[in-house]
C-alpha positions as CSV (number, residue, x, y, z in Angstrom):
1,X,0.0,0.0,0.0
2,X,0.9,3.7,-1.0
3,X,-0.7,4.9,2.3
4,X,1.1,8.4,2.3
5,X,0.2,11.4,4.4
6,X,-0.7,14.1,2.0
7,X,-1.7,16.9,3.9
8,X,-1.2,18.5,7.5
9,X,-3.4,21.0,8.4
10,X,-4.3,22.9,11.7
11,X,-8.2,22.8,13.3
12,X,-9.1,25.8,15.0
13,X,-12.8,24.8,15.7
14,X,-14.1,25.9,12.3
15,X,-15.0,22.4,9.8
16,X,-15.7,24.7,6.8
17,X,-12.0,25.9,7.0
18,X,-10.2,23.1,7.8
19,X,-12.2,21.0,4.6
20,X,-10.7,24.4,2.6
21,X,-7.4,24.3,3.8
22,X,-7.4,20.4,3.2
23,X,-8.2,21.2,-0.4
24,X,-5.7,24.0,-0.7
25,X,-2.9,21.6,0.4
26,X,-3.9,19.2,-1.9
27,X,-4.4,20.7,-5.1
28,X,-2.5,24.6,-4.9
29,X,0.6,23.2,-2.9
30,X,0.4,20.8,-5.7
31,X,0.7,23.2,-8.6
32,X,3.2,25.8,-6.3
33,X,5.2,22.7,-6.4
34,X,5.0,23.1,-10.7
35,X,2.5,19.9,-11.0
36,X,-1.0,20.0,-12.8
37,X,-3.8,18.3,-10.8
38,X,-6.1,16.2,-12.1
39,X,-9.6,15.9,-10.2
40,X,-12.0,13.4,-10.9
41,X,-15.8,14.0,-9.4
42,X,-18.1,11.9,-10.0
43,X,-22.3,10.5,-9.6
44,X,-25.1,10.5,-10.2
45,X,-27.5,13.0,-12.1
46,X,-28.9,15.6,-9.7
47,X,-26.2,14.8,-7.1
48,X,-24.2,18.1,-6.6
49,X,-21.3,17.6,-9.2
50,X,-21.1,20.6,-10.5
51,X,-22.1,22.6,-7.2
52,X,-18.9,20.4,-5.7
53,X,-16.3,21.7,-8.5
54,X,-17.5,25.3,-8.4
55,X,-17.4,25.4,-4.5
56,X,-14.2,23.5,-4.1
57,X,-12.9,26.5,-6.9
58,X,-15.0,29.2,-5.5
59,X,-12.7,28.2,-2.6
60,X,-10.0,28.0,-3.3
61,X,-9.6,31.4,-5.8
62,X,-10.7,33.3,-2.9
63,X,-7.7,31.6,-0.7
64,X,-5.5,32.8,-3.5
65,X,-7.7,36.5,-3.4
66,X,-9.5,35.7,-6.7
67,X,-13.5,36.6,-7.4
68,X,-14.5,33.6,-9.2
69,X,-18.2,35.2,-9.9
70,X,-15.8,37.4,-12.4
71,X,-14.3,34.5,-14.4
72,X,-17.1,31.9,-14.4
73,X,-17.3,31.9,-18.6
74,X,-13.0,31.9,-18.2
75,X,-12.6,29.0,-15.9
76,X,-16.0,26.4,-17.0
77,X,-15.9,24.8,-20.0
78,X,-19.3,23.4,-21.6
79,X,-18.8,23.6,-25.2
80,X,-16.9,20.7,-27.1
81,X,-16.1,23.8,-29.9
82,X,-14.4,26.1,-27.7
83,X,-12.7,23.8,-25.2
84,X,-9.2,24.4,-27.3
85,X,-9.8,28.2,-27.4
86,X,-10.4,28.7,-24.0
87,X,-7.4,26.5,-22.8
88,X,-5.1,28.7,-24.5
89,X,-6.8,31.5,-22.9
90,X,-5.8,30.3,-19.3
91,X,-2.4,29.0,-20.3
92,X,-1.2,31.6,-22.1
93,X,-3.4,35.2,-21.5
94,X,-2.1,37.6,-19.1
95,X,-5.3,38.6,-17.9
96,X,-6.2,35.4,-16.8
97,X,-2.6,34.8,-15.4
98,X,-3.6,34.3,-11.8
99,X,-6.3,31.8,-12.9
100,X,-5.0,28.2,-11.8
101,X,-8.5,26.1,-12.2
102,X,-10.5,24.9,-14.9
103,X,-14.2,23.0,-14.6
104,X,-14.8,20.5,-17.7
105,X,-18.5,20.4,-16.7
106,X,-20.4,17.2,-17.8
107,X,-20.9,17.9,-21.6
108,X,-22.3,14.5,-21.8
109,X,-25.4,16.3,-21.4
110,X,-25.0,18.0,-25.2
111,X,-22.3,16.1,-27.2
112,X,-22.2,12.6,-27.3
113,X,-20.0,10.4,-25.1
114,X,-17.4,9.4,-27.6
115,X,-17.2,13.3,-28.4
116,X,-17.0,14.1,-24.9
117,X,-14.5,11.5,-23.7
118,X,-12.6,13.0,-26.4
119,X,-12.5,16.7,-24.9
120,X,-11.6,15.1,-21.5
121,X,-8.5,13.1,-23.1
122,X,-7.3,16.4,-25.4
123,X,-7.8,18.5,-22.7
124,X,-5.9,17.0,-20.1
125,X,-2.8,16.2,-22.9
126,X,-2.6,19.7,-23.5
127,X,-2.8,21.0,-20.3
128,X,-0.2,18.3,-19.1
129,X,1.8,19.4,-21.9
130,X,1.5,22.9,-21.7
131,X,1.2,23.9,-18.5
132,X,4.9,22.9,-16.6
133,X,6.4,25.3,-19.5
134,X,3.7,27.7,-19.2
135,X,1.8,27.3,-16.1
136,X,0.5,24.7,-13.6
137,X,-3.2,24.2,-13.5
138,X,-5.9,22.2,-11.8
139,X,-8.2,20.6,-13.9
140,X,-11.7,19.7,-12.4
141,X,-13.7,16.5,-14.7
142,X,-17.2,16.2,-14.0
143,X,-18.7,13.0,-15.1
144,X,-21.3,10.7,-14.0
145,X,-18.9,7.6,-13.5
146,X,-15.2,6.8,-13.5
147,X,-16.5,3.9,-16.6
148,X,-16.9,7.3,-18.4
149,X,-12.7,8.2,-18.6
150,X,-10.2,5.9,-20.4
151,X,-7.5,4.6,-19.0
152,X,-4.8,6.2,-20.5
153,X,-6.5,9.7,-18.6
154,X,-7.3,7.5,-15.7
155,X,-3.5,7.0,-15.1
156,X,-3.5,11.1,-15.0
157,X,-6.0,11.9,-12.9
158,X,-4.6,12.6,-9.2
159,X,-7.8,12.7,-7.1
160,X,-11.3,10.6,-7.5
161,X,-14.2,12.4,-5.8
162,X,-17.7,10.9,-5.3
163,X,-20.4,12.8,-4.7
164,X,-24.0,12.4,-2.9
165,X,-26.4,15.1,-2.4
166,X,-28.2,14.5,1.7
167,X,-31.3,15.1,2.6
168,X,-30.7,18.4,3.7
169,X,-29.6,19.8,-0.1
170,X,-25.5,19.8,1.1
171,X,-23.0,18.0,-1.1
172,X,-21.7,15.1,0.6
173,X,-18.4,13.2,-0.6
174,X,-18.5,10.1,0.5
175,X,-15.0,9.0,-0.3
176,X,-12.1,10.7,-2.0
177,X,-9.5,8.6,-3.4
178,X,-6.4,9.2,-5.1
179,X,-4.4,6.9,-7.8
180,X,-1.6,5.3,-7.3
181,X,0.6,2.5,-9.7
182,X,1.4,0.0,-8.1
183,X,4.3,-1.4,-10.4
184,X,5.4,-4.1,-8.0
185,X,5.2,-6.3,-11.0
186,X,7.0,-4.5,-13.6
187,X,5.7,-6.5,-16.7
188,X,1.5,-5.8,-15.7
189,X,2.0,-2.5,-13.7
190,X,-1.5,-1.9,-12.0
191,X,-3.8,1.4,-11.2
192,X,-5.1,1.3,-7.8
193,X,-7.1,3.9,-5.6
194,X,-7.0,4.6,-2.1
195,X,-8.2,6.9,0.7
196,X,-6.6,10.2,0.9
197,X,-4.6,10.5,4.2
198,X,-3.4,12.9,6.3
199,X,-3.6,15.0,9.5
200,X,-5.1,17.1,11.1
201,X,-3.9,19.4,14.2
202,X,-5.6,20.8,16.6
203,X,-4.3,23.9,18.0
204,X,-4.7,26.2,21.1
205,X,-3.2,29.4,20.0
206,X,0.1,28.6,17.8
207,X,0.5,25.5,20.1
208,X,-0.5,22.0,18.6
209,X,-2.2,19.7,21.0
210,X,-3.4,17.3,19.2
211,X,-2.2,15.2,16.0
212,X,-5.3,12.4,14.1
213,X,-4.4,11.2,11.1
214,X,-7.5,11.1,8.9
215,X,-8.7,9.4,5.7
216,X,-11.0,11.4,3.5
217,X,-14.2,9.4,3.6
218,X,-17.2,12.0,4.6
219,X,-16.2,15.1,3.4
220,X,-19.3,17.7,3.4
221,X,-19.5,20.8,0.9
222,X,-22.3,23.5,1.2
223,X,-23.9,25.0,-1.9
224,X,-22.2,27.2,-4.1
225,X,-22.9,30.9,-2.8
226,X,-25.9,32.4,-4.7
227,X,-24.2,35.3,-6.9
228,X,-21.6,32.8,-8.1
229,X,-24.4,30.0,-8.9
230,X,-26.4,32.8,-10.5
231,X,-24.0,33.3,-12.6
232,X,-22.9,30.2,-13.7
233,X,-26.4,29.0,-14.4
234,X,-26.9,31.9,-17.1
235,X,-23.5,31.0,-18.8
236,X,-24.6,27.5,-18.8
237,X,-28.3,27.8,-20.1
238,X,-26.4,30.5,-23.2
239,X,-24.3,27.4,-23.8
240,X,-26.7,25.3,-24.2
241,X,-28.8,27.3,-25.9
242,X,-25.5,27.8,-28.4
243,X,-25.3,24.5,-28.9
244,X,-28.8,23.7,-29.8
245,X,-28.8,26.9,-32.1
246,X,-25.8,25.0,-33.8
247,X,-27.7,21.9,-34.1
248,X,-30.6,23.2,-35.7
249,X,-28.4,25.0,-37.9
250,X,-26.7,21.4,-38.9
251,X,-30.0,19.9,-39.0
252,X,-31.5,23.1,-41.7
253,X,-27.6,22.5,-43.5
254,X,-28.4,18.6,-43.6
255,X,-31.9,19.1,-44.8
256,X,-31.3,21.3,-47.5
257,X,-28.8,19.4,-48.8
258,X,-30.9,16.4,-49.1
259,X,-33.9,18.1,-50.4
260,X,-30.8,20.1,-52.7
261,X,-30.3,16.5,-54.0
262,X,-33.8,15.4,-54.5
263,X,-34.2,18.7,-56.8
264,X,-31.0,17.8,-59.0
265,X,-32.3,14.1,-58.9
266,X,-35.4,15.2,-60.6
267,X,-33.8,17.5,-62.9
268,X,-31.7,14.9,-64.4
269,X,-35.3,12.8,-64.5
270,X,-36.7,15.9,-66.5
271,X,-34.0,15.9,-68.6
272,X,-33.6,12.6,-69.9
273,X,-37.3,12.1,-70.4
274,X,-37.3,15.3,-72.9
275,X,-34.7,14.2,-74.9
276,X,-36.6,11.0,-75.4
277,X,-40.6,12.5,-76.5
278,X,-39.4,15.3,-78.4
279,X,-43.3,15.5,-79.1
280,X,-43.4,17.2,-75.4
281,X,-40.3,18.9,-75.5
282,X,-41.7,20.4,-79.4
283,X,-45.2,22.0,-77.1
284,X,-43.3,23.4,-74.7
285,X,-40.3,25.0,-76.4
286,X,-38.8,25.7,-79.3
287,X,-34.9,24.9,-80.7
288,X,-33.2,28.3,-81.6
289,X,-29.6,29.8,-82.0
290,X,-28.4,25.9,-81.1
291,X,-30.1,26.1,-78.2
292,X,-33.5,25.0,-76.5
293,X,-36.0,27.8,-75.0
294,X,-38.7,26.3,-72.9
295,X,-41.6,28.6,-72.7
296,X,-43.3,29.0,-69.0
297,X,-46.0,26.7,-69.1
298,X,-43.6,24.4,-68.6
299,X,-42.7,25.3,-64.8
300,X,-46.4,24.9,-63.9
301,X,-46.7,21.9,-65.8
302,X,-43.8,20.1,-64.1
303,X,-44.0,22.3,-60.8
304,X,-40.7,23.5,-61.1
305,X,-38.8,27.2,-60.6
306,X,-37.4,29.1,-63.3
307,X,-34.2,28.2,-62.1
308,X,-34.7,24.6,-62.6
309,X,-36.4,25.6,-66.0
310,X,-33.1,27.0,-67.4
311,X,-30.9,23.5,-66.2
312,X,-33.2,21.5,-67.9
313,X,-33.0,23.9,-71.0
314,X,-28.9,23.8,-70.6
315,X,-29.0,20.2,-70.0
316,X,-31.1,19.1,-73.4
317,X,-29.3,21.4,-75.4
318,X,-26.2,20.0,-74.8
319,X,-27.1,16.7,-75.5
320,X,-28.5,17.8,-78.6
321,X,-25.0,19.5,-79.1
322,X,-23.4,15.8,-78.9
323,X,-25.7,14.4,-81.4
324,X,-25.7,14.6,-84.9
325,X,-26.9,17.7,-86.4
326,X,-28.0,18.5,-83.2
327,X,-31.4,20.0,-84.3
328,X,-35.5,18.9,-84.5
């Protein structure tokens, strides 16, 4: 067993601010130290995922002196289209220097999983690429169930968070693991998870009384605060109307393509029936200057636009063209 201690934190009779200190030594001594974090939370719908990531960050800014209600749109990603784009903004823009978190919210709910599983595995390669030469960050994945991440961003993920909403309406983690490789057999090196461990001290002034060592198994979070919630709820209902602007938009593109291709189908129908009953094509038209005009009884008789009219025109003419004197 990998049974480190990973934190060591003083009590001074406040919960909230011991569970916020516990998080700042996990995740921003982590990056001070130049390494990204990976954070994994996960359950099921309606539990509290997202109220957990944006409270654990709303946290943890305001540790560092950061407003997150001023960078929710900077720091959450939603959208599959502008996860690249907004990377590079907290990498590399020095407005959002001090930013050191990001929230991939569950986009399962708007792109499909194989999409989704793909932003989670391109985001977390560029970040781990980027960020030691650029910047450190913490990434926060929100997903219904560890099944949902691949094992090749499994093995990068640093802490495993799952989440259950009480009866009260708190957030309730019920265990939080982190990874470990146990590579004992060198050949078939193996994943496992574990409790996070560590301790906490309680303290009478600057004295320490006390010293328990802890595992992380019933961790509680309140709600978000309300202006921060506010606003992340109006980013995310713009996203998602965004996203289903863009579908109907692919949806209209798709359907005028096929009905595009029903109209050229029948043209070439039109066509090739003309140039075999010249007896019809002779009552509706008339052959001059090498070319056919048809008149416009023929749109209403074949319900057609004038447009159309003047295809089927270019297209019997040129077959005429090919043939043999290429008149009546």
């Amino acid at each position: 067993m990998n049974e480190q201690i990973r934190f060591i934190v003083p009590f001074h009779g406040d919960i909230a601010k011991t569970t916020q200190r516990i998080f700042y030594h996990l995740i921003i001594h982590r990056i001070k130290e130049d390494k990204p974090a990976v954070i994994l939370i996960t359950g099921q719908s309606g539990e509290g995922k997202s109220n957990c990531a944006i409270e654990i960050v709303d946290k943890l800014y305001k540790l560092q002196g950061i407003n997150l209600e001023d960078h929710i749109e900077d720091v959450v990603i939603m959208d599959i289209n502008e996860f690249r784009h907004k990377v590079k903004r907290l990498l590399q823009d020095k407005e959002l220097k001090q930013l050191n978190c990001m929230i991939i919210d569950e986009a399962r709910k708007t792109v499909n999983s194989q999409d989704w599983a793909s932003l989670v595995n391109r985001t977390v390669a560029m970040v781990n690429a980027l960020s030691r030469a650029i910047k450190p960050m913490a990434i926060f994945i929100v997903a219904q169930s560890l099944k949902d991440i691949d094992r090749a961003t499994r093995d990068t993920i640093n802490f495993y968070m799952k989440v259950k909403r009480t009866s009260k309406g708190e957030v309730q983690h019920s265990k939080i693991y982190e990874f470990w490789v146990d590579d004992r057999n060198l050949d078939k090196p193996v994943t496992k998870k574990q409790l996070v461990r560590g301790v906490v001290q309680t303290m009478k002034g600057k004295e320490v009384v006390a010293r328990d060592v802890v595992t992380l198994s019933r961790i509680k979070i309140p709600k978000v605060r309300k202006e921060v919630w506010k606003k992340y709820n109006d980013f995310m209902v713009k996203a998602k109307n965004k996203m289903l602007e863009d579908e109907f938009d692919t949806l209209a593109k798709a359907l005028e393509a096929k009905n595009t291709d029903k109209a050229q189908e029948r043209i070439n129908q039109l066509s090739e029936y003309l140039v075999g009953r010249k007896d019809i094509l002779n009552s509706f038209g008339s052959y001059k200057r090498k070319r056919w005009r048809l008149n416009s009884s023929f749109e209403e008789a074949f319900n057609i636009t004038p447009g159309q009219r003047k295809e089927v025109e270019q297209r019997i003419s040129n077959y005429f063209k090919k043939q043999e004197g290429g008149t009546e």
